[in-house]
N, C-alpha and C positions, 0 to 999 in steps of 0.2 A: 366588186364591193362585197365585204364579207357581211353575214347575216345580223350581225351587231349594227352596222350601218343603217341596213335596211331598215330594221326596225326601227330605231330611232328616227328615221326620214320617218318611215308612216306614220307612225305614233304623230310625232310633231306637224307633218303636214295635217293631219286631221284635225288636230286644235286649233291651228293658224287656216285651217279652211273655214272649220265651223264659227259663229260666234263665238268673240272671248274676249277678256277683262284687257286687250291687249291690241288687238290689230286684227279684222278678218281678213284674209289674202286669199277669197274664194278658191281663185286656178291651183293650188297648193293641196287641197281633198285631193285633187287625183293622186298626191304621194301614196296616199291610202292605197288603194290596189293594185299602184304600182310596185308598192314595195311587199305585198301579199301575192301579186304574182311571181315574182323574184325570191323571193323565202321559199315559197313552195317549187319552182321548177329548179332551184339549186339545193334543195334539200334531199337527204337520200335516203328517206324513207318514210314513208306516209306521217309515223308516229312524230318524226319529224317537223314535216311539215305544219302539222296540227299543230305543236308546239309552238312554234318559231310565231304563225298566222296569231294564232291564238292572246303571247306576249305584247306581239305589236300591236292587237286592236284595244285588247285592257287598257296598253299604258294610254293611250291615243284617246281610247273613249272615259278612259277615271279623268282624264285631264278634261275633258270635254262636259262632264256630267257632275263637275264638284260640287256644284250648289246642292244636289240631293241630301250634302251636309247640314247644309244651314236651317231647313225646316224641323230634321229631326233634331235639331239643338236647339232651336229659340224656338218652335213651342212643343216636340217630342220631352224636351228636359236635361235629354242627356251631354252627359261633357262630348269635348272636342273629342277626345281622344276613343270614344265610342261612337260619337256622329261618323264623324271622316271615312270609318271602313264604309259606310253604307252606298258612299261613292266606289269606293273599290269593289262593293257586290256589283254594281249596278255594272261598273266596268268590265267584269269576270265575264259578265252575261252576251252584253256582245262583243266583246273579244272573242266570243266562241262561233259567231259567226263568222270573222274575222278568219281563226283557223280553217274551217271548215271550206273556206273558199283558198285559202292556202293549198287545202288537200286537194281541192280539184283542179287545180293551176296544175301540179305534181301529178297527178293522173293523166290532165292529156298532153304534158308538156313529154312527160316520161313516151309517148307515141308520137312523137314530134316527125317520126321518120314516117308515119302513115297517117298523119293528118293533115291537111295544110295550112298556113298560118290564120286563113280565115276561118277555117273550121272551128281551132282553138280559141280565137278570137269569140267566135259564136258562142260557143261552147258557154264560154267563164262569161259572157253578157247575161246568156240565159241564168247560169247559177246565179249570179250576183243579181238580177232580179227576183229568182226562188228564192231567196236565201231573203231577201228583205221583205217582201211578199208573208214566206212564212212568219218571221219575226214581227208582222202586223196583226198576226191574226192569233197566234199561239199564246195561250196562258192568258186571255183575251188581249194582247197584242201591247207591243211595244215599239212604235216605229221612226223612234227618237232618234235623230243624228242620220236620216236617211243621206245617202251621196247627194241627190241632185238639192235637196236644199240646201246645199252649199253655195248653190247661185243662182239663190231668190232673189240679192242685190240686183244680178245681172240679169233683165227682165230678155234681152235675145237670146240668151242661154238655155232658157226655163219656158219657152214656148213649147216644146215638144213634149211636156207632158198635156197636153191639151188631146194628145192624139195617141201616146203611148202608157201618161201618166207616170208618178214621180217614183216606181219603183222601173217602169219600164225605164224613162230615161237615165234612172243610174245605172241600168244594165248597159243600155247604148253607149255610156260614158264611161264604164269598166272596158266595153268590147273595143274601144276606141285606143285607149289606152294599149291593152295590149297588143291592137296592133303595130303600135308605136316602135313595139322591142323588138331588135335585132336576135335573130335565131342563133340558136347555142354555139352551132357546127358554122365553118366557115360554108357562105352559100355563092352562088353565082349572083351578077348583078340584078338579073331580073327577080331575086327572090326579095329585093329590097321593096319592089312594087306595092306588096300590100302594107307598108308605110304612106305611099303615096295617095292611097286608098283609102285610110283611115283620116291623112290631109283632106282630102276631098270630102268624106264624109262631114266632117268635122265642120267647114265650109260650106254645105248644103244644111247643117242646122242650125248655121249661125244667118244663111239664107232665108231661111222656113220663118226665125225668128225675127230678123227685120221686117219680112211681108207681113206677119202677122201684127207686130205694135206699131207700127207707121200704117199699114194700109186697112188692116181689118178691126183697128181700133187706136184710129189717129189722136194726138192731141189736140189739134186746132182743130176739135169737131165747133160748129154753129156756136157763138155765144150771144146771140139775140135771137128771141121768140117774136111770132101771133097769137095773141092767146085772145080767144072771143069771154066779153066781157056777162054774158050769160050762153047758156049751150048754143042759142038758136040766132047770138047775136053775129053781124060780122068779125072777121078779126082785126085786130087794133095793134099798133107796134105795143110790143111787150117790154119791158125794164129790162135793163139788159145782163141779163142771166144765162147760164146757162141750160142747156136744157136736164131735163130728170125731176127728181124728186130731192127736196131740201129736208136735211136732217141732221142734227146735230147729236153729238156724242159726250157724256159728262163724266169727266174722270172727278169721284171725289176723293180721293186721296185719304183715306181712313186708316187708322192706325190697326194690325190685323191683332196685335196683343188685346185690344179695347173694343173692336168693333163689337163681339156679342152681349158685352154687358147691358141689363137692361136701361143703366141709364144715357148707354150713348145712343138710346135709339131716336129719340129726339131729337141730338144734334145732328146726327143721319140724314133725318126726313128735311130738319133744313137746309141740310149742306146742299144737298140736295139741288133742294127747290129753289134754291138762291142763285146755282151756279146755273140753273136753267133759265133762269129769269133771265139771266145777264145772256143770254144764247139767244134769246127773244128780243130780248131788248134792243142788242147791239149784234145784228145778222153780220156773217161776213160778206164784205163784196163780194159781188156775181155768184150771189149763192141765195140771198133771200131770207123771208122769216120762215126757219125751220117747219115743216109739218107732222113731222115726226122727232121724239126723242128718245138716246137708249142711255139708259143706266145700267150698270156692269154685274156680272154676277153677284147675288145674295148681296145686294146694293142693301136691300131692307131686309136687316136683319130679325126678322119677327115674321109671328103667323101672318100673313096679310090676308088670309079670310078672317080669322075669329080676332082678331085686336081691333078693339074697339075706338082707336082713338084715329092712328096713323091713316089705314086705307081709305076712309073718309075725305081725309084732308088729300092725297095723291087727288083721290079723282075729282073734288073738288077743281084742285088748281089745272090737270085737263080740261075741263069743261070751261074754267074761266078764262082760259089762252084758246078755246079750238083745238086743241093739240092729241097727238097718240101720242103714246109715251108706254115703252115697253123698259121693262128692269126686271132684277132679279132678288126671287126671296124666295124661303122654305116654305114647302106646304105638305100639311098632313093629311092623313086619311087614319080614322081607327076600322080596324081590321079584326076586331073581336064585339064583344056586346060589351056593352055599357058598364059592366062591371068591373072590365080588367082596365089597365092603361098601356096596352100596347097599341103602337100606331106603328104606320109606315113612311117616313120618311122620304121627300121627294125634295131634287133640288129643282127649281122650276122657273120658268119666264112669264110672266103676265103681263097683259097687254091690255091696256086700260084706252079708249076712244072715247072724246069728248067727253069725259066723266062718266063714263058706265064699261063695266068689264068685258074684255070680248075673246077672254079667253088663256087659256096657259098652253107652256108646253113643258114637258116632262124630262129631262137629262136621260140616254139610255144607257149611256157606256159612261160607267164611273170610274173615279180613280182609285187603285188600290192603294193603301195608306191614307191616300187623303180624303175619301167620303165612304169609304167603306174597307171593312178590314177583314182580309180573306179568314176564314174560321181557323184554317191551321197557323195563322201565323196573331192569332188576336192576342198579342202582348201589352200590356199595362200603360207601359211608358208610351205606348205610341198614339193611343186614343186621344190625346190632346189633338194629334192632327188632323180629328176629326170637325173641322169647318163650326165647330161650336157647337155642334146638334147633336152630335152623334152619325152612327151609319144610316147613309142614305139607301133608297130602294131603286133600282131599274126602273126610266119611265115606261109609262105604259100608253100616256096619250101621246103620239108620235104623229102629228100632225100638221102640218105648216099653218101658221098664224096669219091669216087674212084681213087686213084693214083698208077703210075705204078712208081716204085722207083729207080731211078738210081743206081747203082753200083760203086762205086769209092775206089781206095788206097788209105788208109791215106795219105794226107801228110808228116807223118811224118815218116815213116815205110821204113825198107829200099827198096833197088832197085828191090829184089826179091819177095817181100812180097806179096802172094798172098792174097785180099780182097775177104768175102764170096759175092756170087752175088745173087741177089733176080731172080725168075726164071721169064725171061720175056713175059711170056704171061698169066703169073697169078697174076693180080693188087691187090692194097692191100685196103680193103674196110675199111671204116672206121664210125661207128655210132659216131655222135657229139652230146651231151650233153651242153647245154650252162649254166654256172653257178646253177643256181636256180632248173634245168630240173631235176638235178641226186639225187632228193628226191623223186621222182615218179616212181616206179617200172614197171608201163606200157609203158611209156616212154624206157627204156631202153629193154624191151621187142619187142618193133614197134623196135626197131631199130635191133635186133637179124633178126625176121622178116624180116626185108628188107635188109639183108644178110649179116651186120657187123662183120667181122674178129676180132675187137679190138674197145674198147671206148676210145673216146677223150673225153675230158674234159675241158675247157677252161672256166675258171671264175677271177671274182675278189672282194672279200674280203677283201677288203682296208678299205671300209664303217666301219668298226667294232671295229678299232681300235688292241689293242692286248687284245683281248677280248677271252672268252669262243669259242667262234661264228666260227672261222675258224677250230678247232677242231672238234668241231658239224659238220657243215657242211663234213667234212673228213671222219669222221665216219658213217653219213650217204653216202657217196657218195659210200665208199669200199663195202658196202654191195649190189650194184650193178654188180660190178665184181662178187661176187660169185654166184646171183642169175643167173643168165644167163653165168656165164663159163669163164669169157671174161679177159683177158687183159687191165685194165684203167690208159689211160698217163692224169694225169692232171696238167695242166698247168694254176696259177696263176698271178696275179701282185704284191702282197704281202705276197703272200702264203696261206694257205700249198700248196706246189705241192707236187706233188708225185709219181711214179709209185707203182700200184696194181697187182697182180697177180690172178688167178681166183679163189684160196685159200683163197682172202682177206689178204694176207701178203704183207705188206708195206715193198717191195724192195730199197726204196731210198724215201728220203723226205726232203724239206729245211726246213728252219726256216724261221721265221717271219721279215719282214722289214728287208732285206737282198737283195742287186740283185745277182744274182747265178745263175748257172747253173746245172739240172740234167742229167745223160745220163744212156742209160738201153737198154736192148736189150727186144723187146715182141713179143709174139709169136701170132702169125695169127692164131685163134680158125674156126670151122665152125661144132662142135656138139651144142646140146641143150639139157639143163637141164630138170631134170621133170619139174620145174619149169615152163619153158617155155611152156611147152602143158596143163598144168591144172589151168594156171594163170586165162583164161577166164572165168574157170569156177568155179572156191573156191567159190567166193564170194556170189553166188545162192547155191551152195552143201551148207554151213555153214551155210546158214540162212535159210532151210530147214531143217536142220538136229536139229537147234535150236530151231525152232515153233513146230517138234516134240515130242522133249525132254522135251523144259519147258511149254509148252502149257495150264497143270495143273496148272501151277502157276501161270497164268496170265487169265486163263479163268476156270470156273468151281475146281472141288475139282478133288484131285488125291488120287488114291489106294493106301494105307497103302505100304511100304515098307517091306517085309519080304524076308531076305537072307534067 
């Protein structure tokens, strides 16, 4: 297959792997680094290689990244014909990773004759984790369109990052892949082996992954409780529920051209409180009357300290339901004396219990372009996509939100109806993720760390239109829950929302441009994955294990190969 070919195979597999306006065909991403390892070990010379990798990841990832159009054009300003390149910057960007593992394909393929096929094999798993690894962390990170959330759908697929995490398993799934390919040179039959090898591997993760969602986090877990009707009472058959904690999620569907005007903040606050009502009112089966409620990023468009009308009224209607109820809205800090008017800018989570505050949390990794605009690129036209406010600040309070949950009868249940009760003197922690945050697996980590029961999730996705882009986002965000074990409630303003399970199985989800409500019961976690204890340190193991392995490739001559 000449290099023309190739490319277009990767390009195209990548699209038709990732979310898209058209068909995802997960098994179809491996074209990606199959046809990157192919371009590089048939190309004949490094400059080459770089080239050829570099084409095919652009076309692959512009096609995959086109919505980055549609924000800078409906609210940036600019025409098509000036939006559209900014998908092809974005493309340019990892295509360059793309090549880059093209060259190192070309490097150990080019010592074929002194490495062995598992070597090589090693080799490009390790790069292809370095390589996305770096790309998470550099220029504060961009880890969009990683391999393995290509098969977030396929929740047996995606277990192995629980223990290697979602850049190690796209390395496993690069290393796999190349062992697939038959060697340049005609070989003996036993050289086909570590094909059969990579079968088998392949097989043991599709193993790991059934033990883990059927057995270490079945569906048909218990659906009827005991629940004693005071602490000290006996227990009583319980309503039949399942077990956890009940909470409900409110997309209210707000138009993002209108939302900051000051007069849609009134319709806001009741859209609101209206579609929450209906979440109380009318629980869903085997799930109960909610005790917690999330509203989606910068749900409340306004100061919610200093306005004097709204936050009243929020904790209010808390306190008149029992209810916690966490959402999102800007808050400031002035940061000089009284004289000037500079403030700092936060986007932030508040967490309101039984009608009194119990606290926020801070966003710490913001988006460029969209909440804050790097100094060297702060151009005119683009400040519109700045979320209404202007540049936000780094949070600085980074702390998990802790609430003790009321207990309540449905309303609507009859007179006898025993409600399960949360036990009170074990509050329910919560790690908060804000939009953009739950592409970063350290992130979701710190918050295990600092002792997170379950993730919250609270974003909005409106900018995108009905695009690729909230799909994406979705798929990256699930593979969260399962690295870290966890339970993830996310809650939107146009969607997707969803609840997660720590299997990665999408329990409940709405649809797009819809206001609606989700309800779901999750269960308060407090183990840790391997994941979690060897995250700090992959990152030095792999690129250790890699300056070992390929070292002859890149410095001096290596020892003939003989099995």
């Amino acid at each position: 297959m000449n290099a023309l070919l190739w490319t277009g195979a990767g390009a195209l597999g990548l699209w038709l792997g990732m979310p898209n306006p058209l068909v995802q065909l997960p098994m179809l991403a491996l074209l990606y680094p199959a046809a990157l390892f192919a371009l590089g070990r048939e190309a004949t010379s490094v400059r080459r290689a770089l080239r050829a990798g570099w084409l095919c990841g652009f076309v692959g990832a512009s096609a995959c990244m086109y919505w980055v159009a549609i924000p800078v054009h409906e609210f940036g300003g600019l025409p098509w014909p000036l939006a559209a390149p900014c998908a092809l910057f974005m493309g340019l960007y990892i295509g360059l990773y793309g090549g880059l593992f093209a060259v190192l394909a070309h490097k150990l393929t080019s010592k074929e004759d002194s490495l062995s096929p598992w070597q090589i094999a090693l080799g490009l798993g390790l790069g292809w984790y370095l390589l996305e690894w770096f790309r998470g962390w550099f220029l504060s990170g961009f880890p969009w369109l990683s391999l393995a959330s290509a098969f977030a759908p396929w929740p047996l697929l995606v277990q192995g990052v629980s223990v290697v995490g979602t850049y190690g398993l796209s390395g496993v799934l690069v290393g796999l892949v190349c062992l697939l390919f038959p060697p340049l040179k005609s070989k003996p039959f036993w050289r086909t082996l570590p094909v059969w090898g990579g079968v088998l591997c392949f097989a043991l993760l599709l193993v790991f992954g059934w033990w883990r969602v059927e057995l270490v986090y079945p569906l048909d877990a218990p659906t009827t409780t005991t629940v004693p009707v005071e602490p000290d009472a006996p227990d009583v058959p319980g309503v039949p529920v399942e077990p956890g904690v009940p909470v409900a999620l409110v997309q209210g569907n707000l138009d993002q051209n209108v939302k900051w005007e000051p007069s849609m903040q009134r319709l806001t606050v009741q859209r609101y409180l209206t579609l929450s009502t209906e979440a109380l009112a009318f629980p869903a089966p085997g799930v109960g009357r909610p005790s917690l409620l999330l509203w989606p990023e910068t749900a409340m468009p306004f100061d919610y300290q200093r306005n004097k009308a709204f936050p009243s009224q929020i904790r209010a209607y808390a306190s008149e339901h029992n209810i916690a109820l966490l959402f999102g809205s800007p808050g400031f800090r002035r940061v000089a004396p009284p004289a000037t008017d500079k403030t700092d800018t936060f986007n932030r989570a508040y967490l309101v219990t039984a009608g009194e505050d119990s606290g926020w949390y801070e966003k710490e990794h913001l988006v460029p372009f969209g909440e804050y605009m790097p100094p060297f690129l702060d151009i005119p036209f683009l400040r519109p996509l700045l979320q209404g406010v202007g540049n936000f600040t780094s949070g600085e309070k980074i702390v998990p939100l802790t609430v003790v949950l009321p207990s309540a009868v449905p309303d609507t249940a009859p007179a006898d109806t025993v409600a399960p009760r949360n036990p009170p003197d074990k509050p329910l922690v919560l790690g908060v993720l804000i939009c953009y945050e739950t592409v970063f697996p350290e992130l979701a980590r710190q918050r295990v760390a600092d002792g997170a029961e379950v993730f919250v999730n609270i974003s909005n996705d409106a900018w995108f239109g009905r695009s690729a882009a909230p799909e994406q986002h979705l798929q990256l965000t699930l593979l969260r829950a399962v690295e870290q074990g966890r339970w993830l409630m996310r809650a939107t303003n146009t969607g997707l929302s969803a609840f997660i399970d720590p299997a990665g199985r999408v329990r409940a989800r709405s649809t797009l441009f819809t206001a609606q409500t989700l309800s779901a019961r999750v269960v308060p976690l407090r183990n840790r994955t391997v994941f979690f204890h060897v995250e700090p340190w992959l990152p030095a193991l792999a690129l250790l294990v890699f300056l070992g392995l390929c070292r002859g490739c890149f410095f001096g001559h290596s020892k003939p190969y003989n099995p």
